[in-house]
C-alpha positions, 0 to 999 in steps of 0.5 A: 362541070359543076353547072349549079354550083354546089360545090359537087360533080353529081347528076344534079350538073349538066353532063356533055358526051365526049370522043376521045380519040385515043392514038391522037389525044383528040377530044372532041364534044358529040352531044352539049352538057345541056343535055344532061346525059346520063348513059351511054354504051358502043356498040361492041363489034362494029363500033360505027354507033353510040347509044345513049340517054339525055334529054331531049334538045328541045327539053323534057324527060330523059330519051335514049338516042342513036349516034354514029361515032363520028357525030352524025345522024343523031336521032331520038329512038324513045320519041322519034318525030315519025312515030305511029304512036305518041311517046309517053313524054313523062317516062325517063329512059336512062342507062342504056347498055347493048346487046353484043349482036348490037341488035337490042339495048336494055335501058332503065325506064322510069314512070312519072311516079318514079318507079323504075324498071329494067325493060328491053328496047327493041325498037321505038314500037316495041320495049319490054318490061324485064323485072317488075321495080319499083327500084331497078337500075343499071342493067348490063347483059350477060356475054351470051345476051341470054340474061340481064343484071341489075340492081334493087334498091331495098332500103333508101335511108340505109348507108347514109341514104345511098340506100341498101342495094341487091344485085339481081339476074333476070333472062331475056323473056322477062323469066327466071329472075334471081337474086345473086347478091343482097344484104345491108349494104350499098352495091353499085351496078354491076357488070358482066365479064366472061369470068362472072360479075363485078360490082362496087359495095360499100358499108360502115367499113369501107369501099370494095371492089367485089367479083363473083360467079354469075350466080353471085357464088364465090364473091371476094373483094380484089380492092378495098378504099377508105370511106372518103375515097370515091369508088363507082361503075367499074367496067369488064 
């Protein structure tokens, strides 16, 4: 809801996490606007749970939470209340996506100077650094949960100041990093297929839907849109 009325829907407005129940066309709300959220993933196999980033309902920078799919058991992963050590409460952690073991989740972790990097969430005790930023965004593991991709701001004036964005492969144990896809062009975040990769990109000519190898060989656009079309966050 365009909460600041500014005439657009962006990460400047409130985002409500919602359940669609698809056979009976019920919607029901699971986490308030208030709390901006900003990601979230199902866990793939079992479906029991969401994993999730917003803010804190007490207020602060962005957390990843945990919450069966029905509602309960809502609970802070990043800061939880019996932690054996503090949280930083300056970092934001934003975009969550699981692993298909739904043991892990790979989050964009963001410092109080801004910098980003991609890091690995294994539990509240244990988060890992994956690539070194300072602009990484929009992880996704790959289908064998060995390699994670991401993508790189390189440029933020380019593109009408959405910037010039890489996209990027990296292993689990923060090793092996490649880049897959780069040059003067906007890209969005990725996903990973069992074919290979997705991602929107986008320059003076256009928008497109742009598919690759998963070591960014043999990309080839499947859609093409105007400018003035919004095209964003494609999924497998």
């Amino acid at each position: 809801v365009d909460t600041n009325g500014d005439g657009r829907i962006d990460e400047a407005d409130g985002a409500a996490l919602l359940f669609v129940d698809l056979g009976r066309g019920v919607e029901a709300g699971l986490v308030p606007a208030s709390r901006r959220v900003s990601g979230v993933d199902w866990a793939p196999n079992t479906g029991d749970f969401f994993i999730y980033s917003a803010l804190p309902g007490g207020g602060g920078n962005e957390d990843l939470f945990l919450v069966n799919y029905n509602g309960t058991e809502d609970r802070d992963l990043s800061c939880p209340q019996n932690a054996a050590v503090p949280c930083d409460a300056t970092v934001r952690d934003r975009r969550p996506r699981l692993d298909g073991l739904e043991s892990q989740a790979i989050y964009q972790r963001v410092d109080a100077a801004g910098a980003s990097v991609i890091a690995l969430f294994v539990n509240s005790a244990s988060q890992v650094a994956l690539s070194s930023g300072p602009n990484d965004a929009d992880p996704v593991f790959s289908p064998d949960n060995r390699r994670v991709a991401f993508r790189r701001l390189t440029n933020a004036s380019a593109n009408d100041g959405q910037g010039n964005w890489d996209i990027l492969t990296v292993a689990v144990d923060g090793t092996g990093l490649q880049t897959v896809q780069s040059g003067p062009a906007f890209r969005g975040g990725p996903d990973w297929g069992p074919n290979g990769l997705v991602w929107v990109e986008a320059d003076e000519s256009g928008k497109r839907l742009v598919v690759s190898a998963a070591d960014g060989s043999s990309p080839r656009t499947i859609l093409t849109v105007q400018p003035s079309v919004s095209l964003s966050n494609p999924r497998w």
